[in-house]
N, C-alpha and C positions, 0 to 999 in steps of 0.2 A: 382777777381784774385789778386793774391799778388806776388809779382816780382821785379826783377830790372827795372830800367830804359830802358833797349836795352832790355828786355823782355816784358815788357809791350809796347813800341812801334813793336815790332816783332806780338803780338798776335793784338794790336790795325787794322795793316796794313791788317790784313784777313779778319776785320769784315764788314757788311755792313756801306756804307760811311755815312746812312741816322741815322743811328742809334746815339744815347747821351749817353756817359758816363760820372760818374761820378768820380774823381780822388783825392784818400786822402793817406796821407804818414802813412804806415805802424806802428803802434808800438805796441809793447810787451806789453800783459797784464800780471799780474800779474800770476804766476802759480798755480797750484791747490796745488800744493805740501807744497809752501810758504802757501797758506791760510789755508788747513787742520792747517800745524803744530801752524801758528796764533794760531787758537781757541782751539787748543789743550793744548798749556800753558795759555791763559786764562783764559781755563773753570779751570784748574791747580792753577794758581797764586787768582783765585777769589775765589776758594773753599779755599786755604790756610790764604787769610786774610780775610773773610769775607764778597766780596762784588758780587752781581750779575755779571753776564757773560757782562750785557747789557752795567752796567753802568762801571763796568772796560774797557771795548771795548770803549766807550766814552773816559774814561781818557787815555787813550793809544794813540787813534786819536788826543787829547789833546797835550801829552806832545811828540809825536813821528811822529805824519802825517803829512799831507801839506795843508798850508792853505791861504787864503786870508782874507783882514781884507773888509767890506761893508757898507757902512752908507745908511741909510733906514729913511723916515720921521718918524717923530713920530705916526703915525696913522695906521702905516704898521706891518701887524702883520709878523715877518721872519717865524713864523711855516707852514706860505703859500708856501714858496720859499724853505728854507732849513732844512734838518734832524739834523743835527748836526753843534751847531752855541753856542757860546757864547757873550756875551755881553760885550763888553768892554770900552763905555762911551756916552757921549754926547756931543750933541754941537748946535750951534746956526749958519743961513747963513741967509742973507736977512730978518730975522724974522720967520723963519722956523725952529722947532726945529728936530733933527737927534739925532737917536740913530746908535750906532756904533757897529759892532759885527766879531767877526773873525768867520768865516766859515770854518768847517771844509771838508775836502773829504771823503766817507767811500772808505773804505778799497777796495771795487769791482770795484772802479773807478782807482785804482792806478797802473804804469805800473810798472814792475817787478822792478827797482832801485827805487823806492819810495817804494815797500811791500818790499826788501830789508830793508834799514834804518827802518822801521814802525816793520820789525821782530828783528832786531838788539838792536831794545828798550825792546821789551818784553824778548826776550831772557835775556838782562843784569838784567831787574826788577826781572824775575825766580830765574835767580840766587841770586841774593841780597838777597833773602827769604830761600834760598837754593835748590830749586826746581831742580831737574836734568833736566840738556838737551839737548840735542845732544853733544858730544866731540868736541872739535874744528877745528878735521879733517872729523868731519859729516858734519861740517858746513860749513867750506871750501869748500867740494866736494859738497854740497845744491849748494854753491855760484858760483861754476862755471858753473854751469848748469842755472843759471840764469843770469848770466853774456852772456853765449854764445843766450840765446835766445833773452837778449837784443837786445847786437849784433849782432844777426847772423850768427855767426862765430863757425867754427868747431872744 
């Protein structure tokens, strides 16, 4: 069920008292609409300069998505743990040696203000190249339609 507070205690009060649930705060994923048009200047800007769909989609999460930096020992392979990781140094604790690596998000993990900003990048790099793409009242009226699902709001 997904609800307010006084709606979710309103449905909780009917159920049996023996029963367990479980309780997580709602968020907006990303929409379809945001991701179609994603990979559609992708597949766009990668045929225009050159580079595969995969690994443009890589540098895009790179220089536009959200990320965390993770120190891992040296004997740890990250290809176990994550898809999309770069390496960014080393270091020494105790006589342990760590490698260091920022971790990327893909794109289907991201809630709609994160595939915001994430499309907001690819959008300006289209353009740089000249690529067309949406007008800026296409993209306005995109934006508020995911503004209101964030929020919620009518």
């Amino acid at each position: 069920m997904v609800g307010n507070a006084k709606q979710i205690i309103d449905y909780l009060w009917t159920q049996d008292k023996d029963k367990i649930f479980e309780l997580k705060e709602h968020k907006s994923k990303r929409t379809l609409s945001q991701n179609a048009y994603a990979w559609k200047l992708i597949n766009e800007l990668g045929n225009k300069i050159g580079m595969s769909k995969e690994d443009l989609y890589k540098q895009m999460l790179e220089d536009y998505g959200q990320s965390i930096i993770v120190s891992l020992l040296d004997e740890i392979n990250p290809e176990y743990y994550f898809k999309y990781y770069k390496k960014i140094g080393k270091g020494k604790t105790n006589g342990k040696g760590f490698n260091h690596y920022r971790v990327y998000k893909g794109s289907s993990e991201f809630n709609t203000l994160e595939m915001k900003y994430f499309l907001d990048g690819i959008i300006q790099e289209c353009e740089n190249v000249g690529i067309p793409t949406l007008t800026p009242n296409e993209i306005e009226r995109m934006k508020l339609v995911w503004i209101k699902l964030l929020f919620q709001v009518d």
